[in-house]
DSSP file (Angstrom, degrees, kcal/mol; ACC not computed):
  #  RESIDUE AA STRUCTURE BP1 BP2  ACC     N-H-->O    O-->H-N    N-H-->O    O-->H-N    TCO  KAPPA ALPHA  PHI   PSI    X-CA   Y-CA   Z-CA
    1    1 A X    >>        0   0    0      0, 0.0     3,-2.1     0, 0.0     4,-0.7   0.000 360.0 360.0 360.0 -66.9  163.0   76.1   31.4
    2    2 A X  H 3>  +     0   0    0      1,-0.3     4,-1.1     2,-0.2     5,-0.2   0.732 360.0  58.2 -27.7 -23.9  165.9   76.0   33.9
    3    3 A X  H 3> S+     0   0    0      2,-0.2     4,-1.1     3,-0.1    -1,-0.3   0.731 101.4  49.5 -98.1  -4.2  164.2   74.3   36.3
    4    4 A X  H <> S+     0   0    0     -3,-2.1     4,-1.2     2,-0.2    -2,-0.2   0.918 117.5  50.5 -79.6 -93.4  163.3   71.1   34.0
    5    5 A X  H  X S+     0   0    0     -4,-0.7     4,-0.9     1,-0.2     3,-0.2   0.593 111.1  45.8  -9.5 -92.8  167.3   71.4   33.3
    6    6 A X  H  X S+     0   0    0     -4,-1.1     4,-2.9     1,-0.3     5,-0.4   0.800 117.9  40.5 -27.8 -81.1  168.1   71.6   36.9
    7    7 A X  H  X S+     0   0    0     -4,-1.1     4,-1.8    -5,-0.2     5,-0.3   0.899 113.4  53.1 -43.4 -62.9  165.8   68.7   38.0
    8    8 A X  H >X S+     0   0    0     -4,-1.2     4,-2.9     2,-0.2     3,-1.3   0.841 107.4  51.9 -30.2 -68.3  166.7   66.5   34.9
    9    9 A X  H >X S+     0   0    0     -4,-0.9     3,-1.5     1,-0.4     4,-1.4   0.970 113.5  50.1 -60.8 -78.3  170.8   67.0   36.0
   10   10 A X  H 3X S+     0   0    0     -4,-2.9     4,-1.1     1,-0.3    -1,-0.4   0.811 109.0  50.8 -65.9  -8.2  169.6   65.7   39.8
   11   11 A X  H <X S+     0   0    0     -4,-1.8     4,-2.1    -3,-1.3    -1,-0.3   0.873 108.2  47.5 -76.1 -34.9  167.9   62.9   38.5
   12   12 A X  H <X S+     0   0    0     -4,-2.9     4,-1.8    -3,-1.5    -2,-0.2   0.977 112.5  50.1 -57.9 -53.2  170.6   61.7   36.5
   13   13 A X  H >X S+     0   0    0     -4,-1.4     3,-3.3     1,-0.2     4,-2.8   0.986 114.4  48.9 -43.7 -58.6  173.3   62.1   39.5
   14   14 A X  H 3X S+     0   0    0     -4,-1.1     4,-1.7    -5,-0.4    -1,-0.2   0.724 103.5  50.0 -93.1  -0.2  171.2   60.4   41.5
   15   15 A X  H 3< S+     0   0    0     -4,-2.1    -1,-0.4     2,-0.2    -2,-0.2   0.293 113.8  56.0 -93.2  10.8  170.3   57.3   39.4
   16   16 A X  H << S+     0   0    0     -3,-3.3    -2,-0.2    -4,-1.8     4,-0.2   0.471 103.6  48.3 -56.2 -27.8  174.0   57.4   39.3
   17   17 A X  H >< S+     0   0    0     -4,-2.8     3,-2.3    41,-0.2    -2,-0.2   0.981 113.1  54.2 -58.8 -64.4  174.5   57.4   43.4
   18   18 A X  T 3< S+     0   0    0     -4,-1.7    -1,-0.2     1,-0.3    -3,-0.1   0.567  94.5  62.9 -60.3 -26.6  172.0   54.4   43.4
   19   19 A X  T 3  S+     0   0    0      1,-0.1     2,-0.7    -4,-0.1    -1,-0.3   0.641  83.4 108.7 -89.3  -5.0  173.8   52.4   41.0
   20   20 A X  S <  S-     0   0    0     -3,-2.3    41,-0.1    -4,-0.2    -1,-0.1  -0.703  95.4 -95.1 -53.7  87.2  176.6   52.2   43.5
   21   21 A X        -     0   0    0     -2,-0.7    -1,-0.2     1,-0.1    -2,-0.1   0.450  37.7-153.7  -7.3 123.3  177.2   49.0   45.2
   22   22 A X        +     0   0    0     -3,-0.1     2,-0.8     2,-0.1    -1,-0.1   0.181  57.8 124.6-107.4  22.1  174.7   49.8   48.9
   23   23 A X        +     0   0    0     73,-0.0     2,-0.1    71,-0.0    73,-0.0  -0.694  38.9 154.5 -66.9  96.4  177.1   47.2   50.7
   24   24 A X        -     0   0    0     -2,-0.8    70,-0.2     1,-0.2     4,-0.1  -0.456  36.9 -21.9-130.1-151.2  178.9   49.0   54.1
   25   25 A X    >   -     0   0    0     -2,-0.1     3,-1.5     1,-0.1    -1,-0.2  -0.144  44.1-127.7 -83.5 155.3  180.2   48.5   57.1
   26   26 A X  T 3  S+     0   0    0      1,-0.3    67,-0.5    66,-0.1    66,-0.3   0.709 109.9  50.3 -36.8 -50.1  179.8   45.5   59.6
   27   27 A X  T 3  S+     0   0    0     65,-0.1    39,-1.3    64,-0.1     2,-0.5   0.213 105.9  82.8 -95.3  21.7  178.9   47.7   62.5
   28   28 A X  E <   -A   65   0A   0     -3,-1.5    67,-0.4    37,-0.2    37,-0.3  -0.901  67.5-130.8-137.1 140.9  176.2   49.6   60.6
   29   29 A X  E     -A   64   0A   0     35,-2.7    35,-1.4    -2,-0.5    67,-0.2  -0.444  30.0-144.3 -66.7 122.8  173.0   49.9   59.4
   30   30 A X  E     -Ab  63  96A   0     65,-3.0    67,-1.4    -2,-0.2    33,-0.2  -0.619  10.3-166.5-119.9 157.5  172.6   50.8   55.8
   31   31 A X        +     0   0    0     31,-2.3    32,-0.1    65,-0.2    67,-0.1   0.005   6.6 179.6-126.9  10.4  169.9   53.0   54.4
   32   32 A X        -     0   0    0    -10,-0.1    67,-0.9    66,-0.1     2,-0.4   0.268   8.4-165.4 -48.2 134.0  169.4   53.1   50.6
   33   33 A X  B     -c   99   0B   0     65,-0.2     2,-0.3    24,-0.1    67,-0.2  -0.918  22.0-124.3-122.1 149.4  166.4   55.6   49.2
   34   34 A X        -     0   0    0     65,-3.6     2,-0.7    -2,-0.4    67,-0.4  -0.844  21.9 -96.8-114.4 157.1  165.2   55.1   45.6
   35   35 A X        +     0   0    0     -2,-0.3     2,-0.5   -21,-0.1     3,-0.1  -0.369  54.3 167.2 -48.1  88.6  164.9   57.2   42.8
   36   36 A X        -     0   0    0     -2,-0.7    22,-0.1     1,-0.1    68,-0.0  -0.955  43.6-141.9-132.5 124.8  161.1   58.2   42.9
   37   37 A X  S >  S+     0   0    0     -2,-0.5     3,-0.7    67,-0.1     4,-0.2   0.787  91.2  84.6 -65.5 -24.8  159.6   61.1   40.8
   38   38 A X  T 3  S+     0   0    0      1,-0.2    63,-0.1     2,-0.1    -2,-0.1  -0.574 111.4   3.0 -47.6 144.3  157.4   61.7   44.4
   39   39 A X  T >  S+     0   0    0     -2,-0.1     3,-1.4     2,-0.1    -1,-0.2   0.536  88.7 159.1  71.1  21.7  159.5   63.7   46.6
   40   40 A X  T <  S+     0   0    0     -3,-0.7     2,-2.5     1,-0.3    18,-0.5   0.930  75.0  28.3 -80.3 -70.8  162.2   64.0   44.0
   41   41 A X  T 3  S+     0   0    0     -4,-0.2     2,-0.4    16,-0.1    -1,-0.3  -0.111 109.1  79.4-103.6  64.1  163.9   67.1   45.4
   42   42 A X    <   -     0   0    0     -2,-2.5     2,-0.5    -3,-1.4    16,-0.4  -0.978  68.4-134.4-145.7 152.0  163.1   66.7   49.2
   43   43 A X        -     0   0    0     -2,-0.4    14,-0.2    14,-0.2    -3,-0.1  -0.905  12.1-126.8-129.2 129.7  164.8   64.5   51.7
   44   44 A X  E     -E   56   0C   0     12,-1.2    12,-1.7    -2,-0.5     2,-0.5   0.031  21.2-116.5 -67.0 156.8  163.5   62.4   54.2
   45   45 A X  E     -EF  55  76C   0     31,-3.6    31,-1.7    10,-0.2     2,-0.7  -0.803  23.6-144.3 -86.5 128.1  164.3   62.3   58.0
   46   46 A X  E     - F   0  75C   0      8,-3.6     7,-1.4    -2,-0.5     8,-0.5  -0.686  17.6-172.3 -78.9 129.9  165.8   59.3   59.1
   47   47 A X  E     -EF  52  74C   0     27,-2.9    27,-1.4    -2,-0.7     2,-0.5  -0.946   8.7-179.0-126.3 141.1  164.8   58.1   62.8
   48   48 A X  E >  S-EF  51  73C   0      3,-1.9     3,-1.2    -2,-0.3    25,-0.2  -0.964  84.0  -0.3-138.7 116.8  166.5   55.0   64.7
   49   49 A X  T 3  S-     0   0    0     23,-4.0    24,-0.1    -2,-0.5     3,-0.1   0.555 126.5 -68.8  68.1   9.5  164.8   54.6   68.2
   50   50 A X  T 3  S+     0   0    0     22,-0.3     2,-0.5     1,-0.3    -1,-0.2   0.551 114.6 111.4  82.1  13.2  162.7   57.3   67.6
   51   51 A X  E <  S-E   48   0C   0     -3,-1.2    -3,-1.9     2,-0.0     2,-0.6  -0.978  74.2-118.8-118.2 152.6  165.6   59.8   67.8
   52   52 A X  E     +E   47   0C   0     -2,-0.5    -5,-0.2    -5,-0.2     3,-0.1  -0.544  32.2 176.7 -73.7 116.6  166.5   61.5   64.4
   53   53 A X  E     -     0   0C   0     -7,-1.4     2,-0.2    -2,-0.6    -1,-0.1   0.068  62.5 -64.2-116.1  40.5  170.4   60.6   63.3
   54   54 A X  E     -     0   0C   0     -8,-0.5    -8,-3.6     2,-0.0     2,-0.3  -0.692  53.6 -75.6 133.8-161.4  170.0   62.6   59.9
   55   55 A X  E     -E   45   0C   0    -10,-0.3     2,-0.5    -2,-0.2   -10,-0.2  -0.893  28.0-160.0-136.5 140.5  168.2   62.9   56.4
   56   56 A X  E     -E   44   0C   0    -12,-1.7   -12,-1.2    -2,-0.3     2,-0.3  -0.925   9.6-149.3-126.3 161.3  168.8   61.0   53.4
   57   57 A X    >   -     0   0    0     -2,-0.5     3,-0.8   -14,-0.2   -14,-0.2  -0.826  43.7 -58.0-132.1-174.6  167.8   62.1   49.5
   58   58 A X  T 3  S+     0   0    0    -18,-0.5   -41,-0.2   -16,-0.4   -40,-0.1  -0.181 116.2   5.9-107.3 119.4  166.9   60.4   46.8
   59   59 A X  T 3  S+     0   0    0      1,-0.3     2,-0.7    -2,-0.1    -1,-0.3   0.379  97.6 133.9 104.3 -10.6  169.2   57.7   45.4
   60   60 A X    <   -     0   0    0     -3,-0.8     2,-0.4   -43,-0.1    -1,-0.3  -0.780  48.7-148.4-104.3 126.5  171.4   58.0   48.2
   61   61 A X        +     0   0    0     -2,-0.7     2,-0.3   -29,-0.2   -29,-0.1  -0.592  18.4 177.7 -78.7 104.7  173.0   55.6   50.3
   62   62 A X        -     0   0    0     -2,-0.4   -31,-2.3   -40,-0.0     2,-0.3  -0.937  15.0-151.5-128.8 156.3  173.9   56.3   54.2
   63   63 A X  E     -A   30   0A   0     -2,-0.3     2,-0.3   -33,-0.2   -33,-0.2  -0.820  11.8-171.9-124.9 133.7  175.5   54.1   57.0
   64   64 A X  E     -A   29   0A   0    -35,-1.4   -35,-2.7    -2,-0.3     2,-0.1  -0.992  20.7-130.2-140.3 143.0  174.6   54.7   60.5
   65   65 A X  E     +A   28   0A   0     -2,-0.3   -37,-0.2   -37,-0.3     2,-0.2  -0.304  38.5 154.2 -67.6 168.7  176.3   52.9   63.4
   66   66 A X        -     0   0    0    -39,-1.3     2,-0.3    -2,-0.1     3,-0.1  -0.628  37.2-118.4 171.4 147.6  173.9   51.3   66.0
   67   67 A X        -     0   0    0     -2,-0.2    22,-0.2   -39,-0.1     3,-0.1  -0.617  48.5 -59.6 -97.1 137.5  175.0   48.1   68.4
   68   68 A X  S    S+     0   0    0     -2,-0.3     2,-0.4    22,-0.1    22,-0.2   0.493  93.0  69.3  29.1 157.9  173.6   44.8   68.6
   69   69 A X  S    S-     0   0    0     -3,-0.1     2,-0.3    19,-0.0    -1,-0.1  -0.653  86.9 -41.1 143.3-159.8  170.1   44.5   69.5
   70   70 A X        -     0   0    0     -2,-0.4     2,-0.3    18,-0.2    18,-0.2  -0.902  51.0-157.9-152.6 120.4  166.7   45.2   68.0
   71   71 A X  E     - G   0  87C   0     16,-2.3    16,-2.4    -2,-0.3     2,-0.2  -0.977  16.3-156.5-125.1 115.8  166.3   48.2   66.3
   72   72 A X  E     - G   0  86C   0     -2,-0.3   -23,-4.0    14,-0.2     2,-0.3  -0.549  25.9-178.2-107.4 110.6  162.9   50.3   65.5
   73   73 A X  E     +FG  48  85C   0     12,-2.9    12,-1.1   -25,-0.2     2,-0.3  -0.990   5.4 169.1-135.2 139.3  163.8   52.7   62.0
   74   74 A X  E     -F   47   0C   0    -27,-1.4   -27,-2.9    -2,-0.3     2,-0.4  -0.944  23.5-136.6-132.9 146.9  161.2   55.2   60.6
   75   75 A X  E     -F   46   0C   0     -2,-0.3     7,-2.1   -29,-0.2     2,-0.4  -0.952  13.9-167.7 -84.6 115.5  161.1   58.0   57.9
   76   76 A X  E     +FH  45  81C   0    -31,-1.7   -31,-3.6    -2,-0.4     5,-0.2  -0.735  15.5 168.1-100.4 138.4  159.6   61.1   58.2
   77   77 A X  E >  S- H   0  80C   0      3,-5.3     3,-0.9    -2,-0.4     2,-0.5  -0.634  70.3 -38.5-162.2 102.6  158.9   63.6   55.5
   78   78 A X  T 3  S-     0   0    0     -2,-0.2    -2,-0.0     1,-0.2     0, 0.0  -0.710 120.0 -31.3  84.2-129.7  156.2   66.8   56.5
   79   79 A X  T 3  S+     0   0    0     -2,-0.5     2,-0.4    -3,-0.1    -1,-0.2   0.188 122.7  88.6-105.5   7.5  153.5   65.4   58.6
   80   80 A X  E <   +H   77   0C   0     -3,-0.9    -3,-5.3    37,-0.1     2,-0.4  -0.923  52.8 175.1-130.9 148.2  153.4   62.0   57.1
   81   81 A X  E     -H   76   0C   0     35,-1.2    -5,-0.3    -2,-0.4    38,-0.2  -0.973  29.3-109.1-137.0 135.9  155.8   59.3   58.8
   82   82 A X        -     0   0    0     -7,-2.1     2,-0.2    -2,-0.4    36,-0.1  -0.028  34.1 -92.8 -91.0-167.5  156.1   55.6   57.9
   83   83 A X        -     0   0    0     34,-0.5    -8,-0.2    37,-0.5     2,-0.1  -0.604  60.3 -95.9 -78.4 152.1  155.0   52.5   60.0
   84   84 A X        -     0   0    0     -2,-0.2     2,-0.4   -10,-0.1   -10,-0.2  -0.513  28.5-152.3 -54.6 136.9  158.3   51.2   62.2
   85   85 A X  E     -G   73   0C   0    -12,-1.1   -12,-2.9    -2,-0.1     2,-0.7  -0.925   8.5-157.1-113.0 130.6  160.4   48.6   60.9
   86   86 A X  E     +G   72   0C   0     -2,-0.4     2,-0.4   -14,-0.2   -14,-0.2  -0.923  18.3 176.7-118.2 130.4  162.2   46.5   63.7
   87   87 A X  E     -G   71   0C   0    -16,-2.4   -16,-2.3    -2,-0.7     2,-0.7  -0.981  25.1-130.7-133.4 147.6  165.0   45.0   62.6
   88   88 A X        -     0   0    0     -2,-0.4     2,-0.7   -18,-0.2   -18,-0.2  -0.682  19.3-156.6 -94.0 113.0  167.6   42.9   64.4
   89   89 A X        -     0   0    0     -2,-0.7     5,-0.1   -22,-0.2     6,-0.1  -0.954   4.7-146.2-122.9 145.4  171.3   43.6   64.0
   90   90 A X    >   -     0   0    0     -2,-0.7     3,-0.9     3,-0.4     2,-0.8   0.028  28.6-105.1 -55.1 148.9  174.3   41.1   64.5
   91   91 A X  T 3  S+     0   0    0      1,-0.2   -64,-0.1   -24,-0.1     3,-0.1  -0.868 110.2  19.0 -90.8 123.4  177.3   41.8   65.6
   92   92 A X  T 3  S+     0   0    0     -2,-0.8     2,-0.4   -66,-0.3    -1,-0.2   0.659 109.7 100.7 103.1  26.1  179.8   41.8   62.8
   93   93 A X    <   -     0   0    0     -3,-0.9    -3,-0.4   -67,-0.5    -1,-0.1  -0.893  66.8-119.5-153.6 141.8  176.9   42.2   60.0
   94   94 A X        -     0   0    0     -2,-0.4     2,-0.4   -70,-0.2   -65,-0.2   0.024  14.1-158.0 -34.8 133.4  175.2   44.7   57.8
   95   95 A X        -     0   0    0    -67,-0.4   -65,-3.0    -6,-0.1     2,-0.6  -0.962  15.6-162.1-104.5 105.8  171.6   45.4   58.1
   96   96 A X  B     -b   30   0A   0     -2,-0.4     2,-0.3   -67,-0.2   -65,-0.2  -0.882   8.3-176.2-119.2 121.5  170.2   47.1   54.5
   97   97 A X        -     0   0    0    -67,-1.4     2,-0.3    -2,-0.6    -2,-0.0  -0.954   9.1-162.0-118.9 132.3  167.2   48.7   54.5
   98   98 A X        +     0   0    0     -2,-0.3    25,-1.5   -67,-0.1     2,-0.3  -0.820  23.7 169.4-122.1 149.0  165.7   50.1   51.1
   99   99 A X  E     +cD  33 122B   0    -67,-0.9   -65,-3.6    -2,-0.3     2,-0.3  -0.967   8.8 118.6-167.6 169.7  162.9   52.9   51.6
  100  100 A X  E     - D   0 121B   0     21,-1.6    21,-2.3    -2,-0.3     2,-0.2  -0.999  57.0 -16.9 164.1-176.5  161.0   55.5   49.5
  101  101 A X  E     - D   0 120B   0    -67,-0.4    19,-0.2    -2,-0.3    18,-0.1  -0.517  26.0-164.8 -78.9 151.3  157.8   56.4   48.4
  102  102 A X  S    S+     0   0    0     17,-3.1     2,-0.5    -2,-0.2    18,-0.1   0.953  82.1  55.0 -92.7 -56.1  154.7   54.4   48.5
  103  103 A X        +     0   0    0     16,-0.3    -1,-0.1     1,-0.1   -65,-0.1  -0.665  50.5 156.4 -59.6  98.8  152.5   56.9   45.8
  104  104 A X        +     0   0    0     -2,-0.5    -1,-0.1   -67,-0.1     2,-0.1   0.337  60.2  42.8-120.9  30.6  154.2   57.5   42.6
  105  105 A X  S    S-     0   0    0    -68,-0.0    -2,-0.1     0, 0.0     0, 0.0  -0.292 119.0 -52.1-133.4-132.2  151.3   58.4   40.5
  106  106 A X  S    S+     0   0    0      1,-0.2     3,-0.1    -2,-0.1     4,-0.1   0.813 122.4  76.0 -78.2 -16.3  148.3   60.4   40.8
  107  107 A X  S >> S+     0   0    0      1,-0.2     2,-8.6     2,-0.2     3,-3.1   0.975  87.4  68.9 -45.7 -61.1  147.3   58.5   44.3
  108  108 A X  T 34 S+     0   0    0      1,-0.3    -1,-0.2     2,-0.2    -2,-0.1   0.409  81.2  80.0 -46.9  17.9  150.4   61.0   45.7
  109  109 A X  T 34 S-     0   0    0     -2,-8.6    -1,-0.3    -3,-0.1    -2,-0.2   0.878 121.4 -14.7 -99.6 -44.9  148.0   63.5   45.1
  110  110 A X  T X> S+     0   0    0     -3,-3.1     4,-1.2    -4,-0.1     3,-1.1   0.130  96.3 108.0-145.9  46.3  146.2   62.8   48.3
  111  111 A X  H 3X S+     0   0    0     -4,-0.6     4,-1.0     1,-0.3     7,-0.2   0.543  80.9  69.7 -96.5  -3.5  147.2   59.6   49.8
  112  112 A X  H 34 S+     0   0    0     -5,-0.3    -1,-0.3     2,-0.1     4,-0.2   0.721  96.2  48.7 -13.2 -55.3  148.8   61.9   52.1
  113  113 A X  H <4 S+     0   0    0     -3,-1.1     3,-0.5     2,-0.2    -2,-0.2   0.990 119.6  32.3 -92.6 -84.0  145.8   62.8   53.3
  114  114 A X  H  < S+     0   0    0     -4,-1.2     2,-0.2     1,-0.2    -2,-0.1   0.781 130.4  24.8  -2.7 -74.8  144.3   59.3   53.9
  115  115 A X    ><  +     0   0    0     -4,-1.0     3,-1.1     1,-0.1    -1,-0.2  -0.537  54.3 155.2-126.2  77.2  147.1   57.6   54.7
  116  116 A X  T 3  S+     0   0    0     -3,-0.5   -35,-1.2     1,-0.3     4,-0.3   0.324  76.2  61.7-114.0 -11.3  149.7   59.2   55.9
  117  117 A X  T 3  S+     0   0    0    -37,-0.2   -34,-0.5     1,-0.1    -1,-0.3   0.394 111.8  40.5 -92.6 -18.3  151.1   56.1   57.8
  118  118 A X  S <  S+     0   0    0     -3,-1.1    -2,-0.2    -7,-0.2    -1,-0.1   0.136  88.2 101.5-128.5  41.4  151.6   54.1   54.2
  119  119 A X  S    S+     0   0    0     -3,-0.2   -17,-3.1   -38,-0.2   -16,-0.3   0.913  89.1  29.0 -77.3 -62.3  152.8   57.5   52.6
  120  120 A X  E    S-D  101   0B   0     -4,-0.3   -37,-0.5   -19,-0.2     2,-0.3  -0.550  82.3-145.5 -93.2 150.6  156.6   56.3   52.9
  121  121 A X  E     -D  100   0B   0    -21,-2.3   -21,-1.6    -2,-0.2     2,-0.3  -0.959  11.5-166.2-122.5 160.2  157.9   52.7   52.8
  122  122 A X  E      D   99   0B   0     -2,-0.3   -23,-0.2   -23,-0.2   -39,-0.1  -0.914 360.0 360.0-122.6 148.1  160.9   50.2   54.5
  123  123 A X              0   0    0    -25,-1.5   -24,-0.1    -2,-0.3   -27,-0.1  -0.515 360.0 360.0-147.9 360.0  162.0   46.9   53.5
């Protein structure tokens, strides 16, 4: 019974992070994950260039710096890792990327297995 409690309490928090304006700074790339009853209490790896610059968890909003360019950003979570998103950031503007799980029903049972490339998503 505690653990229902427990999980209930971090879903609420974290459909409270998410409702938090995902706007940040000029020189960074912004990261938003959504609330998805897949994966609830696990956190994905974030990768930018194929090197890992941290983890985000569900409902939560991180900024990572990265310069000018065109930039290749993936999630990883286990063995299953999503397709690359290249995205071009500006100098002196935001790049917001929303990402999460693909499966949120009974597919997540073993789309894992299958497809392990469309496990996770970015936009």
């Amino acid at each position: 019974m505690a653990f229902g409690r427990n999980a209930a309490r971090k879903l609420e928090t974290a459909r409270a992070i998410a409702s938090v304006p995902a706007d940040g700074p000029p020189e960074a790339l912004t990261v938003v994950r959504a609330v998805d009853p897949t994966n609830f209490l696990r956190k994905f790896a974030v990768f930018i260039d194929d090197a890992r610059v941290g983890y985000i968890a569900p409902g939560e909003v991180r900024h990572y710096p990265v310069s000018p360019g065109f930039h290749g950003v993936a999630m990883k979570i286990d063995f299953c890792k999503s397709r690359e998103l290249r995205v071009e950031k500006l100098a002196g503007k935001n790049v917001l990327i929303n990402c999460g799980s693909t499966y949120n029903d009974w597919r997540c049972l073993f789309m894992f297995i299958f497809k392990p490339r469309d496990y996770l998503y970015l936009r």
